[in-house]
Every structure is written in structure tokens, then in C-alpha cells.
C-alpha positions as CSV (number, residue, x, y, z in Angstrom):
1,X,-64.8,43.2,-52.5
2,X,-66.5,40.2,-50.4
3,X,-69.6,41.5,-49.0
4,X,-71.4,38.2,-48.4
5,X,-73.3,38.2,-45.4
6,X,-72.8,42.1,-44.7
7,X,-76.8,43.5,-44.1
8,X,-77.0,47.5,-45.9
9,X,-79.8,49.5,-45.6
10,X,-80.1,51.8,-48.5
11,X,-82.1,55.1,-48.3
12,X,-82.9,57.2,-51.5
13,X,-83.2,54.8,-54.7
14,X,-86.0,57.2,-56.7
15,X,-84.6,55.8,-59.9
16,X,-82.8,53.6,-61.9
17,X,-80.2,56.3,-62.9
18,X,-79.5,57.2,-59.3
19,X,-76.1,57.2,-57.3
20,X,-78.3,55.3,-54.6
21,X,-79.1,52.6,-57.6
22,X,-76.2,51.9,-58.5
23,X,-74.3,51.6,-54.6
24,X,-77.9,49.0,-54.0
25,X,-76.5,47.3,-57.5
26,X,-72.8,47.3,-56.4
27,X,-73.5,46.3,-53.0
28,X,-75.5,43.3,-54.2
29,X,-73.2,42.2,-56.9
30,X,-70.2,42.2,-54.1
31,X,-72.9,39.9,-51.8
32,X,-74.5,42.0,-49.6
33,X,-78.2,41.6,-48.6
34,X,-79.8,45.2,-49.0
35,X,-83.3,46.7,-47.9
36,X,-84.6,50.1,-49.5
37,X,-86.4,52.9,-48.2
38,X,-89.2,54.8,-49.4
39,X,-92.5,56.3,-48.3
40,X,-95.2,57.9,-49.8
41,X,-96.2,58.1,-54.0
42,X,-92.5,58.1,-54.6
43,X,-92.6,54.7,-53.0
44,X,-94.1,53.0,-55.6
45,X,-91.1,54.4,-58.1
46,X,-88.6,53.0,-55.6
47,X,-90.3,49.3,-56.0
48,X,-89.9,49.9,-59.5
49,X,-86.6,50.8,-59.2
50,X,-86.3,47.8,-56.9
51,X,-86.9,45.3,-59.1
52,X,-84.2,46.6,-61.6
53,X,-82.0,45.1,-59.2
54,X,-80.1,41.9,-59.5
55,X,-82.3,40.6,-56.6
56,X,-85.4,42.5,-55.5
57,X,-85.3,43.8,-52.1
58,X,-87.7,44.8,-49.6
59,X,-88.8,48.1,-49.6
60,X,-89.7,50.1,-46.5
61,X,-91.3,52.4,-45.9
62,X,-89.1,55.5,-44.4
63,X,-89.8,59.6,-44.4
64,X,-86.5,60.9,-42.7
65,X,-88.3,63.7,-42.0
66,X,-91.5,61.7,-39.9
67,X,-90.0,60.7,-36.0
68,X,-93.0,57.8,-36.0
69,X,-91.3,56.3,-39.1
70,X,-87.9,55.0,-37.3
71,X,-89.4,52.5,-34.9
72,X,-91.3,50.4,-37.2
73,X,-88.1,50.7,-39.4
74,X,-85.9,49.9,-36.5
75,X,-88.1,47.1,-35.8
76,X,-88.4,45.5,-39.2
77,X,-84.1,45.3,-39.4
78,X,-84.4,43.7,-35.6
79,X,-87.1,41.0,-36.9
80,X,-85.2,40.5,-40.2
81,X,-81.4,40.8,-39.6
82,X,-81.1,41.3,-36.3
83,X,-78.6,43.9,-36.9
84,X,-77.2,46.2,-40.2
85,X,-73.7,46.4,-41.3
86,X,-74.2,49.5,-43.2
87,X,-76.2,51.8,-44.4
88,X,-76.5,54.6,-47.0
89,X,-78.0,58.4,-46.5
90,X,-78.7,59.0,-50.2
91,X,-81.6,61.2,-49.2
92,X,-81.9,65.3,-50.4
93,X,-84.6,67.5,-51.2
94,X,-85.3,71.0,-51.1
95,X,-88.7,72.6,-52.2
96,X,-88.4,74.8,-55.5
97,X,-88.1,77.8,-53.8
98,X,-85.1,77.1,-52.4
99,X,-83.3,76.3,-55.8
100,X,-83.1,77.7,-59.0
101,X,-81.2,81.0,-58.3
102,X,-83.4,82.8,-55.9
103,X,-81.4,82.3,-52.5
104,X,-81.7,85.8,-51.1
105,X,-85.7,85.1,-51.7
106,X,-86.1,81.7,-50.5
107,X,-88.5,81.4,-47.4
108,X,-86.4,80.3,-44.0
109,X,-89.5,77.5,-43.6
110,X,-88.3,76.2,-47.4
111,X,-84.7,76.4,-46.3
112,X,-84.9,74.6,-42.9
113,X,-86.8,72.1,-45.4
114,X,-84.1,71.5,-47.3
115,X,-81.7,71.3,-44.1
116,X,-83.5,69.1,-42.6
117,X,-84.1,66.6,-45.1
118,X,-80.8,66.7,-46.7
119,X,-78.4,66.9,-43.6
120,X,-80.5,66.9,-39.9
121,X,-81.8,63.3,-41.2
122,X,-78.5,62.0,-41.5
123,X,-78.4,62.4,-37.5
124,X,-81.9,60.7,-36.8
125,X,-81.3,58.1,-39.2
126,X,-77.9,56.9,-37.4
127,X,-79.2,57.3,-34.2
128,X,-82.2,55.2,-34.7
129,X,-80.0,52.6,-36.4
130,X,-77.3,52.8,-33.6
131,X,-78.9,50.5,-31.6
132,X,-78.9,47.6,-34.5
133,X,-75.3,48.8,-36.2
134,X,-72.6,45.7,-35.4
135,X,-69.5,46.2,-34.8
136,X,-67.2,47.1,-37.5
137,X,-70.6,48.6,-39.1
138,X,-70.7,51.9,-41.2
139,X,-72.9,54.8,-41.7
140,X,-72.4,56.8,-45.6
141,X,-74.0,59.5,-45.9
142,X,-73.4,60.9,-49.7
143,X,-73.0,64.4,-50.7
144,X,-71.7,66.9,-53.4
145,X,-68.5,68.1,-54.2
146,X,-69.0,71.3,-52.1
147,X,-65.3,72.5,-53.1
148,X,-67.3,74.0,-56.9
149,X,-69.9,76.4,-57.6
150,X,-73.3,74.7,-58.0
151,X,-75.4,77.7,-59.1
152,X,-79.0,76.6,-59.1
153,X,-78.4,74.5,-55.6
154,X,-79.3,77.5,-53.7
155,X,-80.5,75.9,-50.6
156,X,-79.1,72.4,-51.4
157,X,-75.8,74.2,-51.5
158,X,-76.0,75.0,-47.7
159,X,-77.7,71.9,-46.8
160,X,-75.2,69.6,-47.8
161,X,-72.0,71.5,-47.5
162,X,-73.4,71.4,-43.6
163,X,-73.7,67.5,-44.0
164,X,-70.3,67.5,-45.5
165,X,-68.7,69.6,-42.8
166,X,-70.3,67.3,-39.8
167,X,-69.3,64.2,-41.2
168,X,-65.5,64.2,-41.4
């Protein structure tokens, strides 16, 4: 697949051994221009993961979960690219409570925690992108096969069977 000149930004490359790794790796190899997202401590393992890469992107700085976070984003891609192509929601997270087998115990705050992060940010992230997205231009958000039993996803379960369910 020809990708050259196609500009993808990538959210949630953690680690090498990712899904969101190896799309970044794939798009790159098929000639796309990619820039990460990261924010935080876990930041530093996403420039590390970065520069696994074929060719090291830029690596911004993005909580989905922080409003004040999308403008400066938003602005970066204008001064950059001018526009995306694409981009990736490879972002989930729920706090331990909400995992592990203890659903009927899980706090609500812990489970709107993992909502929101997992699925709710998929909605903010495309809307603040809109604006840049060219024609033609995708927005993946990736998920779990939501069709099997995941025991210990608890929380995660719900989360991202909601994204699932939105996004077709």
C-alpha cells in the first residue's frame, strides 16, 4: 500500500510490543509521515518506543482525558502538516479496580475512568482533529473482539464494547 505523503497521527505507542507500534511501523514502511502522542512519565517510554521506529517521529504531548491538551495538539498538526490524513485511537485504561474480576465492586468514579479514557476520548479526539482531517481522511479507533468473554476486563469490557458499538 502507497502511503507516501499521507500525514497519521498515532495515539497510544507505550511499547515496542504494542498494536499501536506496530500500525506507527507499518504506516511508515508503506510511506506515511507519522507523529505520536504521549503525556506525562509514560511519555518518556513512548520516545523510547519512538526511536524503535524506522524513522523517529515527533512525540506530542496528548492526555485524552485533559480538554487544554487538544489545542496545542491541534495547533502543532496546523504548523507542521497543515492537515492529517489519519489518525489512530489506540488509547485504553482503566484503574485496577475496575479489572481483575471485581465488576460488581468496582467504584462508578473508577468505571467512568475507564469509559472515558477508553471510548468518550475517541469523540474528543476526532472532534478536535476535524478541523485539520482532509478529505478522504480517516479516523481508527482500535478495539477488542467484544464477540468473546474477556474475564478480567471488567470495566474495559464495557468501555470498549461501547466504543465498538458507536463506531460502526
Amino acid at each position: 500500500m502507497d502511503l507516501a505523503g499521507k500525514r497519521v497521527l498515532v495515539t497510544g505507542v507505550i511499547t515496542k510490543d504494542s498494536i499501536a507500534f506496530a500500525t506507527a511501523e507499518q504506516l511508515q514502511r508503506c510511506g506515511a509521515e507519522i507523529v505520536l502522542t504521549g503525556f506525562g512519565r509514560a511519555r518518556r517510554l513512548t520516545e523510547r518506543a519512538a526511536a524503535k521506529l524506522p524513522r523517529t517521529p515527533e512525540v506530542l504531548e496528548l492526555d485524552v482525558n485533559e480538554p487544554e491538551h487538544y489545542a496545542p495538539l491541534v495547533g502543532k498538526l496546523r504548523e507542521w502538516w497543515g492537515g492529517v490524513d489519519g489518525v489512530l485511537h489506540a488509547v485504553a485504561y482503566a484503574p485496577e479496580d475496575a479489572l481483575g474480576g471485581n465488576f460488581l465492586n468496582t467504584p462508578p468514579e473508577s468505571a467512568v475512568t475507564a469509559f472515558q479514557t477508553s471510548a468518550v476520548s475517541l469523540k474528543q479526539l476526532g472532534a478536535a482533529l476535524l478541523p485539520l482531517m482532509e478529505p478522504g481522511g480517516s479516523i481508527v479507533g482500535l478495539d477488542f473482539d467484544a464477540t468473546v468473554a474477556w474475564p478480567i476486563y471488567d470495566w474495559m469490557g464495557v468501555a470498549k464494547a461501547a466504543l465498538e458499538s458507536t463506531s460502526r
